[in-house]
C-alpha positions in Angstrom: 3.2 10.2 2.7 5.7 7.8 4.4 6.6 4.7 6.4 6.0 5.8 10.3 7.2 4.2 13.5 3.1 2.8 13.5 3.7 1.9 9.9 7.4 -0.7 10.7 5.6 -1.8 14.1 2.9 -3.2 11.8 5.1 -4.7 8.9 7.6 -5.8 11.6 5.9 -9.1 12.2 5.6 -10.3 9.7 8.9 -9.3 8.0 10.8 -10.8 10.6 9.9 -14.0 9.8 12.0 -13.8 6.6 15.8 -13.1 6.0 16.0 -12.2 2.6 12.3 -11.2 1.1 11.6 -9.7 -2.4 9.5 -6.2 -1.2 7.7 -4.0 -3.6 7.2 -0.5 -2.3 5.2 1.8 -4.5 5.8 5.4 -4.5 9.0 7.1 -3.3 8.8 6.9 0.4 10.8 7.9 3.3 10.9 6.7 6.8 9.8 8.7 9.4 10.2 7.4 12.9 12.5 8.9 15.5 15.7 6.5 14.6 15.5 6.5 10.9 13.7 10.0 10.4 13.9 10.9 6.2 16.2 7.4 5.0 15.1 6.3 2.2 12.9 3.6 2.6 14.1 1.5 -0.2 17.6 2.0 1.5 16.2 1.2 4.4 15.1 -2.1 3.6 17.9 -3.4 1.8 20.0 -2.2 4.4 18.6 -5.7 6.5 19.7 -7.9 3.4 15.9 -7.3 1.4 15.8 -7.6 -2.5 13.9 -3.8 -3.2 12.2 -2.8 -5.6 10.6 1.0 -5.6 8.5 2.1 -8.8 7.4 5.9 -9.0 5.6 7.8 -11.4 8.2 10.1 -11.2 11.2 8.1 -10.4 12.5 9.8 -7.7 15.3 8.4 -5.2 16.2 5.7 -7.7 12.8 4.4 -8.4 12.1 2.9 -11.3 9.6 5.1 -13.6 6.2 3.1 -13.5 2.3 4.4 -13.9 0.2 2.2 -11.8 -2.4 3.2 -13.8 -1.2 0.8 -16.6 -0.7 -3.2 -16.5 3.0 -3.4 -15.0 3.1 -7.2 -16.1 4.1 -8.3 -12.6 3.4 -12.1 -12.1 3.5 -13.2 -8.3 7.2 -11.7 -7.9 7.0 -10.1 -4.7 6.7 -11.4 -0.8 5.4 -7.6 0.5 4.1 -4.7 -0.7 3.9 -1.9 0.7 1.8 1.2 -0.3 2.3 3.8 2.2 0.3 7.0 0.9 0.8 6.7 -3.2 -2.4 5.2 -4.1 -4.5 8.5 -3.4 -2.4 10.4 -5.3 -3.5 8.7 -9.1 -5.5 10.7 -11.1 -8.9 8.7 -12.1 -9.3 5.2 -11.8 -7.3 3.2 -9.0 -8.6 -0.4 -10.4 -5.5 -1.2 -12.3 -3.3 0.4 -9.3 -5.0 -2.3 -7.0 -4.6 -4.8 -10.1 -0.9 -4.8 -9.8 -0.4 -5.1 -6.2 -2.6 -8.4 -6.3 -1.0 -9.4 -9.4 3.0 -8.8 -7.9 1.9 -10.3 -4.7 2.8 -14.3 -4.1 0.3 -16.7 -2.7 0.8 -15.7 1.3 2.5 -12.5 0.6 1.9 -9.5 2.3 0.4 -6.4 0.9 0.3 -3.2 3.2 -1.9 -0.3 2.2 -2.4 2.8 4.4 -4.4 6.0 2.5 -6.2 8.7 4.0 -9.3 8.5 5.9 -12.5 9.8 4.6 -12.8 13.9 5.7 -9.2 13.9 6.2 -5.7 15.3 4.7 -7.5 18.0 2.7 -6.5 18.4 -0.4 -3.6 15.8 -0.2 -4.7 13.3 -2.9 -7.5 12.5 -5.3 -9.0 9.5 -3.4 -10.2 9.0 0.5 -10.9 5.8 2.0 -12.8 3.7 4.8 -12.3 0.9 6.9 -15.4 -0.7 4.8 -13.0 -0.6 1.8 -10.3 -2.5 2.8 -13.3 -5.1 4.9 -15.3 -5.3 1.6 -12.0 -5.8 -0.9 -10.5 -8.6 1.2 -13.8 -10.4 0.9 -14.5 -10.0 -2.9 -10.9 -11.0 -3.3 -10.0 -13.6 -1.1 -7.7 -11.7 0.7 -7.1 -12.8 4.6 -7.6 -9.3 6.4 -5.1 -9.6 9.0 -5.8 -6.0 10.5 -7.8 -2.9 9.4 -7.6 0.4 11.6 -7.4 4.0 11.4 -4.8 5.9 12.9 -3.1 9.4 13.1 -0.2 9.8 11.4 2.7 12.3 12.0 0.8 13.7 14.8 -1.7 15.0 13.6 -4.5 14.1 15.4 -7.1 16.9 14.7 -7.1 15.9 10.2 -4.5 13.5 9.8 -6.3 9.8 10.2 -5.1 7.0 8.1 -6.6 3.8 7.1 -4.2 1.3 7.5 -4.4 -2.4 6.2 -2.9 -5.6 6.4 -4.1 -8.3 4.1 -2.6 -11.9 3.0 -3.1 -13.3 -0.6 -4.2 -16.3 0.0 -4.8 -18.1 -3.4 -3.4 -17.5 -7.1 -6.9 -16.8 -8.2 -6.9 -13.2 -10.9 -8.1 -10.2 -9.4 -11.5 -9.0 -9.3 -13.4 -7.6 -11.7 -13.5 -3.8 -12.7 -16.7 -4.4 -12.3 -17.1 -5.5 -8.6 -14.1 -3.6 -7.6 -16.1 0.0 -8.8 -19.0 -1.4 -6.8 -17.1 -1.7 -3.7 -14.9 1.7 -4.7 -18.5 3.4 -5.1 -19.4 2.5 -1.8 -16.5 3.3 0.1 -14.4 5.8 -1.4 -14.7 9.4 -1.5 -13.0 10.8 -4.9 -11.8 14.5 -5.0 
């Protein structure tokens, strides 16, 4: 997927607040909104002054090669993350992928996520989500859910929903278990 106009409005607020933050963005992504349509979004970014980082599976647009299916050894590094549309896309399990954004993010950083709705995008990814998802990981993990939603992206109103989600880290606490993170996954998300 990509970073949408919807997508900057949301991080916007929160970004503003700093001049120079450390953002992680997973997955090669573009921007698409009517001023920056197809820039690069790690371009983008540090463009306003931002230390980027971009990992990719396949390292495309100058990302750095990473599998977010394996422990990237990341130790509250990073003010934001942003996964715009790359966490569907992993083959199997998606607890270590969700391990490393908790485990990159500081204590109040920002992690965006925004996946495909449940009964939407078909055939675009391996995993589908729900509002309840993002509701139920926030409480098993501490997380402050600043905003949860569902919206349509690029237009496409008829099979193009998004879950979208803003959460806060609020403590240094490890992640949750595999354990209570399959229980909530089980409940919530629709695999291919």
């Amino acid at each position: 997927m990509g970073i949408t106009r919807a997508s900057l409005d949301r991080l916007e607020p929160f970004l503003g607040k700093h001049l120079s933050a450390k953002i992680l963005i997973l997955g090669c992504q573009n921007i698409y909104s009517a001023e920056n349509y197809g820039d690069v979004a790690h371009d983008y970014f540090k463009s306003f002054g931002h230390d980027v980082k971009t990992i990719d599976i396949l390292g495309c647009q100058g990302a750095e090669i990473a599998d977010l299916r394996d422990d990237l050894g990341f130790k509250s590094e990073f003010d934001f993350i942003l996964q715009h549309g790359t966490i569907e896309h992993i083959d199997g399990d998606i607890y270590q992928a969700f391990k490393n954004v908790h485990e990159a993010c500081i204590v109040n950083g920002v992690m965006i996520h925004e996946n495909p709705k449940t009964g939407n995008w078909p055939g675009h990814g391996q995993h589908y989500f729900t509002k309840g998802f993002y509701n139920d990981l926030a409480k098993a993990a501490g997380y402050d859910l600043i905003e949860v939603t569902e919206e349509a992206a690029m237009g496409n109103y008829e099979s193009g929903w998004n879950i979208c989600a803003a959460l806060v880290k609020m403590d240094d606490e490890p992640f949750i278990s595999k354990l209570l993170f399959n229980k909530i996954y089980k409940k919530h998300v629709h695999a291919k």
